[in-house]
C-alpha positions as CSV (number, residue, x, y, z in Angstrom):
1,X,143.4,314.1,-95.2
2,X,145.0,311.0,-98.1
3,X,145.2,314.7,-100.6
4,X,147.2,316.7,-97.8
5,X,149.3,313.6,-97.6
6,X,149.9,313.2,-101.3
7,X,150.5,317.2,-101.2
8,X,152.9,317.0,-98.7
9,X,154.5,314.0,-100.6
10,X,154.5,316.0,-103.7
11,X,156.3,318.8,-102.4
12,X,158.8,316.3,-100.2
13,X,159.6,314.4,-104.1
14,X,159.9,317.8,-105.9
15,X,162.4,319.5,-103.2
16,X,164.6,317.0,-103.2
17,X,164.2,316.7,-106.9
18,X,165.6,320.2,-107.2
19,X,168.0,319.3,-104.5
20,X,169.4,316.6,-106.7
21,X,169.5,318.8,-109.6
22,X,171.5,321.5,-107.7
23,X,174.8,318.9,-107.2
24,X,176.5,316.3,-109.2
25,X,179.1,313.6,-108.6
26,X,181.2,312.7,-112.1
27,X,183.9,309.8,-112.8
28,X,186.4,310.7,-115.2
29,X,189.9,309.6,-116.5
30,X,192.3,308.4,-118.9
31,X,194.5,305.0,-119.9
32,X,197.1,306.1,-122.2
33,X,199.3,303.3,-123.0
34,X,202.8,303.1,-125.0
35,X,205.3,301.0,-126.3
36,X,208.7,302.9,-125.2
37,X,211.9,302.7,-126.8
38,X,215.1,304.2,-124.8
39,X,218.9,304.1,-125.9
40,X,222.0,304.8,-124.3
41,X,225.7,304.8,-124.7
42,X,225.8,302.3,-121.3
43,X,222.5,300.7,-121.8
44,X,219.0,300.3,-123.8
45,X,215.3,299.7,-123.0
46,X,212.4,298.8,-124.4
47,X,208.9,298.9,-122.0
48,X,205.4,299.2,-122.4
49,X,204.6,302.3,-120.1
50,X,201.9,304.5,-119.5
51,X,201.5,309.0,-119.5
52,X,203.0,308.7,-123.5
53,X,200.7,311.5,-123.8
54,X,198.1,312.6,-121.0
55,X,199.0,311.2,-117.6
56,X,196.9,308.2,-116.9
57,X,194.2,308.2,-113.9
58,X,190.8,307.6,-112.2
59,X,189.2,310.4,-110.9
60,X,185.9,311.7,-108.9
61,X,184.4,315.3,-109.2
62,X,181.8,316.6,-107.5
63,X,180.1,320.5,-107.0
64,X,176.8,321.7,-105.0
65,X,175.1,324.5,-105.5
66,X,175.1,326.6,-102.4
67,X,173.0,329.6,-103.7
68,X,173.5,333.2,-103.8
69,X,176.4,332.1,-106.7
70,X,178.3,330.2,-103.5
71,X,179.2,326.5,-104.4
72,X,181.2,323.6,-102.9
73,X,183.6,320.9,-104.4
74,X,186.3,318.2,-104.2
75,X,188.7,316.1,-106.5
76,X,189.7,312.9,-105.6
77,X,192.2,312.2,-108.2
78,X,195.0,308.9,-108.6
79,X,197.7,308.2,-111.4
80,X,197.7,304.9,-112.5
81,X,199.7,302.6,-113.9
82,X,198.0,301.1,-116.5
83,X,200.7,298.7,-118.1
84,X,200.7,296.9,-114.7
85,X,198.0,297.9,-113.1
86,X,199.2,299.3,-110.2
87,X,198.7,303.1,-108.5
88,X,201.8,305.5,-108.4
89,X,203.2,306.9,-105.1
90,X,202.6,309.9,-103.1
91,X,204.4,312.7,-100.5
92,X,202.6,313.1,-97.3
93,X,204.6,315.7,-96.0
94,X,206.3,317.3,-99.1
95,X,210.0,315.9,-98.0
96,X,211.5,312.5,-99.1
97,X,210.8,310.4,-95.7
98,X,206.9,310.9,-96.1
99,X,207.2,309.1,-99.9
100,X,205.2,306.5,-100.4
101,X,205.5,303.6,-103.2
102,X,203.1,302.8,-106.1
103,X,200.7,299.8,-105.3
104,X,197.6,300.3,-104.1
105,X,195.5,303.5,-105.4
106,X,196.1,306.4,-103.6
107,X,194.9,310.2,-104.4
108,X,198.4,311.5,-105.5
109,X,197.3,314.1,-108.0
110,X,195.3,316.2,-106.1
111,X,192.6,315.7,-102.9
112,X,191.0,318.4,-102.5
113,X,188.0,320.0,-101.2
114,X,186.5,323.8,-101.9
115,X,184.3,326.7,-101.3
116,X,184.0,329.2,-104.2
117,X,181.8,332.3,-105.2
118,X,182.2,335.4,-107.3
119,X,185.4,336.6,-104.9
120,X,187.1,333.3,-106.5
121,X,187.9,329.8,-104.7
122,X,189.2,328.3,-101.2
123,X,191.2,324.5,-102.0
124,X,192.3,323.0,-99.3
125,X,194.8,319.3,-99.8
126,X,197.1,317.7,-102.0
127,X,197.2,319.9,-105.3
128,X,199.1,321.6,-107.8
129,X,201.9,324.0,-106.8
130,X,201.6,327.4,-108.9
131,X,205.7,327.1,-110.0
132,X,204.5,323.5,-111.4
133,X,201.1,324.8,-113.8
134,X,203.6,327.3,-115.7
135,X,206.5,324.6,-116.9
136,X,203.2,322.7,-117.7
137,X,201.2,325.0,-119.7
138,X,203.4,326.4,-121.7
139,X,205.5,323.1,-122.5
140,X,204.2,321.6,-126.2
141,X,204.2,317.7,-124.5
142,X,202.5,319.2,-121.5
143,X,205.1,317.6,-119.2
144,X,203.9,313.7,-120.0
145,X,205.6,311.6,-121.8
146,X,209.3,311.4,-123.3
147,X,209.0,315.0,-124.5
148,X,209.0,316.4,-121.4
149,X,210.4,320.0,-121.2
150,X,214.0,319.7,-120.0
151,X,213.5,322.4,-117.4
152,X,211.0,319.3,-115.2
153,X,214.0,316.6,-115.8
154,X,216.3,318.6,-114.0
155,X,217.5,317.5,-110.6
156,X,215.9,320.8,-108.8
157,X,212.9,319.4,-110.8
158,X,213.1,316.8,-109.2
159,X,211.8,317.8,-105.3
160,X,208.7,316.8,-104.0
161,X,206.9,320.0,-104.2
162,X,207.8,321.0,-107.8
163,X,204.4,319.8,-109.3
164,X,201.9,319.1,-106.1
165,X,202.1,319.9,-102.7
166,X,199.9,318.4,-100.0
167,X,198.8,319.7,-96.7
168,X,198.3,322.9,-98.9
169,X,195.6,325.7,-98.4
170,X,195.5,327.7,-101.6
171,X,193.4,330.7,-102.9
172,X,192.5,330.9,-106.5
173,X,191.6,333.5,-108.7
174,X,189.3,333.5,-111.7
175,X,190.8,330.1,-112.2
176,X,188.6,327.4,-114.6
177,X,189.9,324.0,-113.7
178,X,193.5,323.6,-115.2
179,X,192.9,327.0,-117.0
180,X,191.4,330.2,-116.1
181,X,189.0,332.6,-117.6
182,X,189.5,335.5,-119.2
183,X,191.5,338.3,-118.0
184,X,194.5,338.4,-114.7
185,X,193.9,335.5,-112.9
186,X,196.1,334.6,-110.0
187,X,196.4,331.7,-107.1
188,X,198.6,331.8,-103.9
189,X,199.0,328.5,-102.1
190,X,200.6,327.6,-98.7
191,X,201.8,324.0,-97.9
192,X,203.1,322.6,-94.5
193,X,205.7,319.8,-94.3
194,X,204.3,319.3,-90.4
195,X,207.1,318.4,-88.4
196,X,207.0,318.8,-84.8
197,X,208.6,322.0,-83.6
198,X,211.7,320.7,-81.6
199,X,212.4,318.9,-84.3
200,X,215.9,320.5,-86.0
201,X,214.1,320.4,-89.5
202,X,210.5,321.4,-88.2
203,X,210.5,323.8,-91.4
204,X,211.1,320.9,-93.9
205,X,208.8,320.8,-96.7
206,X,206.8,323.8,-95.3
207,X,206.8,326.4,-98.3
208,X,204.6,328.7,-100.1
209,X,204.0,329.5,-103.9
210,X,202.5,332.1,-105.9
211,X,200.9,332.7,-109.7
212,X,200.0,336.0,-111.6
213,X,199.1,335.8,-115.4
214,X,196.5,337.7,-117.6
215,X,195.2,335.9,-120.7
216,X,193.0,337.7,-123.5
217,X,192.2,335.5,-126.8
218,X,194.9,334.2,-128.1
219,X,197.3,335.5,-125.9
220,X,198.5,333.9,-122.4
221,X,201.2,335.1,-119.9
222,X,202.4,334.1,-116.6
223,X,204.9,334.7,-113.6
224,X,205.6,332.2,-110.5
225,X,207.5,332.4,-107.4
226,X,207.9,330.2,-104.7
227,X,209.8,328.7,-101.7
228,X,210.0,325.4,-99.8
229,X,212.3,325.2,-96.4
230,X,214.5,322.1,-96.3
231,X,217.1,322.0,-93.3
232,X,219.8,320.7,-96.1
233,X,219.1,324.1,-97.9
234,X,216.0,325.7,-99.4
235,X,214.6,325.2,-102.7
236,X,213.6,328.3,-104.7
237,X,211.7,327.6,-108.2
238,X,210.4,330.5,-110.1
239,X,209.5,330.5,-113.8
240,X,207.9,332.8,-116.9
241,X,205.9,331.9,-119.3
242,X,204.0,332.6,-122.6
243,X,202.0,331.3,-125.3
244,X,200.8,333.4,-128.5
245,X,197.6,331.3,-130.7
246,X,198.0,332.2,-134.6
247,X,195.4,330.0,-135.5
248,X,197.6,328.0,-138.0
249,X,200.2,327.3,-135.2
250,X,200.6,328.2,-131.4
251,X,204.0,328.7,-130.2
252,X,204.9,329.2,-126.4
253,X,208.1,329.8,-124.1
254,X,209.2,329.3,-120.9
255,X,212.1,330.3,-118.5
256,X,213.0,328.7,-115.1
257,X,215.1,330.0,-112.9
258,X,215.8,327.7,-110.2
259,X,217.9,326.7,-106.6
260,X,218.5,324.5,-104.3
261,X,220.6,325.1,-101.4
262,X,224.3,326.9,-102.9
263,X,223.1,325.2,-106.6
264,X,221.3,327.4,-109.0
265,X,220.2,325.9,-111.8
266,X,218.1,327.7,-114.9
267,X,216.6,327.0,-118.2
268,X,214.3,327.4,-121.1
269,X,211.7,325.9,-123.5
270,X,210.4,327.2,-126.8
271,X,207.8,324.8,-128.3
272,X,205.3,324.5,-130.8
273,X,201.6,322.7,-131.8
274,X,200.5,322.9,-135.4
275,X,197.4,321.5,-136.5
276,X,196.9,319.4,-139.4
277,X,193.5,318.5,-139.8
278,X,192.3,315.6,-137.1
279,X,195.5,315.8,-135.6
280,X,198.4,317.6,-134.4
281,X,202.7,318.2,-134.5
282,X,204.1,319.2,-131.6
283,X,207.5,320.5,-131.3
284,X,210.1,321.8,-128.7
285,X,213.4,322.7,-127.8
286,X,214.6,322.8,-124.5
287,X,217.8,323.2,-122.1
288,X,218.6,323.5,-118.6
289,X,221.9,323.7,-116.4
290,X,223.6,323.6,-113.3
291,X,225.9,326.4,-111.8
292,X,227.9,324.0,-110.5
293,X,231.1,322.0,-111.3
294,X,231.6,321.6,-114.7
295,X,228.1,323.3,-115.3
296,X,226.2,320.2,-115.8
297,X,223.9,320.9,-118.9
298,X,221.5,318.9,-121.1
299,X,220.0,319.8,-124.0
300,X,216.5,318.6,-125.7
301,X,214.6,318.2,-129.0
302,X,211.3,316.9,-128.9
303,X,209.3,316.1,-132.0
304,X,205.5,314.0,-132.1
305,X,202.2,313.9,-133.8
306,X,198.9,313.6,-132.0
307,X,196.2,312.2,-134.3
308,X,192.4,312.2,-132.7
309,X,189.9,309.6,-134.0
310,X,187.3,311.3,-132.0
311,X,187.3,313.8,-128.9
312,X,188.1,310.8,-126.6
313,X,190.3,308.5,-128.1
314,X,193.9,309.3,-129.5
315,X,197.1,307.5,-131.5
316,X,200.4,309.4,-131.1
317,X,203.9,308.9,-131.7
318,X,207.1,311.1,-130.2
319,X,210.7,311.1,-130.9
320,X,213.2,313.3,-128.4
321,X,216.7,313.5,-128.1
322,X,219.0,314.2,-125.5
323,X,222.6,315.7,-125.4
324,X,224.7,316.6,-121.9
325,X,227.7,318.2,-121.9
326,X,229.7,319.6,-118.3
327,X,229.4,316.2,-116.6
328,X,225.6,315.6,-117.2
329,X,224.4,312.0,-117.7
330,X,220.4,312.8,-118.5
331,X,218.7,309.6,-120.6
332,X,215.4,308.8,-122.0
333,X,213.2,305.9,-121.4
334,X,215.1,303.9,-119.2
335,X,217.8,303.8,-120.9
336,X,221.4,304.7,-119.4
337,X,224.0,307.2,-120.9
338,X,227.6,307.6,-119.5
339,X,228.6,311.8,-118.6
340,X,228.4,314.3,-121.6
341,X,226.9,311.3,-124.0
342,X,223.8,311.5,-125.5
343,X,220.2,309.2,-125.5
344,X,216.9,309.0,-127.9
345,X,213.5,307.9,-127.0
346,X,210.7,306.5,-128.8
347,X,207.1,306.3,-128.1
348,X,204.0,305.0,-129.9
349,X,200.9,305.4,-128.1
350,X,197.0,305.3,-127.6
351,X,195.2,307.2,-125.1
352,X,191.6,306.9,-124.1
353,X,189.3,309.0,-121.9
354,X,186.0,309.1,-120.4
């Protein structure tokens, strides 16, 4: 009877053993931290900030093993602060009156939860919006820091559901993480603003985007389309992008077509990353403007260097410069800049991950 116990015991330790062994729960993030320099023909500023060169966050990642090559996951992922040590803000319902403040740590970047096989992946939550993961992966400074591609700093760039949208149910395609494997891959997501429906804006914030690329060795391409319903007037944001990998430089390209109501607005990046031996230059010009009065337009050059002392931990240093013409009044940093002048911006920076 005592070796049919231990038996059963045996068999009870080893199952959930293998149970263990079939899921996983990681913490990950990053604290990137820079000393900021922004001028201005109205006003300068200097800061310590944090993003210089990869966002900075806290985030938890988990995946089971469901068998029969079925799994499920989630993300639970929040942008920090790290010069003050407070979180950043979020959108609830993908329109301005459901914005929330920075303070206390709250999921902005993505909450999401899945179910994924070999037919691809279900997301459901707060996550990136297909129009946002082109202008990101095909701009040099991968939209952080004072490099940012010109085409994000826009005002159209600015509405809530440019980069995330939350209340969203997406489908993705041969998709691996921030990337995606080799060959077309692909992701349609739908996001609701939820409004009650005798409300006169009961579409607000309600919208849906889609992503079609194909990517073979060194070469990557990419179309997005989307749309997000706003009683004021909808906001339409749909871009192209490329990226070629010589081996002794990558170069890559996007266009953005954009509107907001009766305002269209459109523009482009070309960029660069060279590497020289631990490190990296990266390089890109960019331009967007308005087609409205006095077509606003504002024109950037972005230069920085990325040197890695080991695969987690990073110095850098990035110099941009911005000129507006038409009326535009785009600055860098802080700083302030009266119409049609220009601005610079500095950053020195370390970034650490784990």
């Amino acid at each position: 009877m005592n070796r049919t116990k231990i038996a059963l015991a045996g068999i009870a330790a080893l199952a959930a053993g293998a149970a263990c062994a079939q899921s996983s729960v990681t913490l990950y993030g990053r604290v990137d931290a820079a000393l900021a320099r922004g001028t201005g023909s109205v006003s300068s500023m200097t800061q310590l900030k944090s993003s210089g060169y990869n966002a900075s966050a806290i985030g938890f990642r988990g995946v089971e093993d469901l068998g029969g090559g079925m799994s499920a996951s989630f993300v639970l992922e929040a942008g920090l602060n790290n010069d003050d040590g407070s979180g950043q803000g979020t959108s609830t319902n993908n329109q301005p009156s459901g914005g929330s403040g920075g303070g206390g740590l709250t999921f902005n970047r993505q909450s999401t939860v899945s179910l994924a096989g070999s037919w691809g992946e279900l997301r459901f939550g707060r996550d990136y919006t297909p129009q946002f993961r082109i202008v990101s992966i095909f701009d040099a400074f991968g939209t952080d820091g004072v490099g940012t591609t010109q085409t994000l700093m826009s005002p159209i760039g600015g509405m809530p559901t440019y980069v995330r949208a939350s209340n969203s149910i997406a489908y993705l395609y041969n998709t691996n993480g921030w990337g995606h494997g080799s060959g077309f891959y692909g992701t349609v997501q739908h996001y609701m603003g939820e409004n009650p429906s005798s409300a006169a804006n009961s579409s607000d914030g309600r919208g849906t985007g889609a992503l079609v690329g194909f990517g073979s060795g060194p070469f990557d391409v990419a179309l997005a389309v989307s749309r997000t319903s706003y009683l004021s007037g909808d906001v339409r944001q749909n871009n192209v992008g490329g990226s070629w990998d010589f081996g002794a430089a990558k170069v890559m390209a996007h266009y953005a077509s954009d509107s907001i109501g009766a305002v269209d607005g459109n523009g482009y990046l070309v960029g660069t990353h060279v590497p020289v031996g631990a490190g990296v230059i990266r390089a890109s010009y960019s331009r967007y403007k308005l087609d409205s009065a006095g077509n606003p337009t504002t024109k950037k050059l972005a230069l920085g260097y990325v040197h890695n002392l080991s695969k987690r931990t990073a110095l850098y240093g990035t110099f941009a410069h911005v000129a507006n013409s038409g009326g535009a009044a785009q600055s860098l940093n802080g700083a302030v800049t009266a119409p049609n002048g220009s601005s610079n911006g500095y950053e020195f920076g370390v970034r650490h991950s784990f």
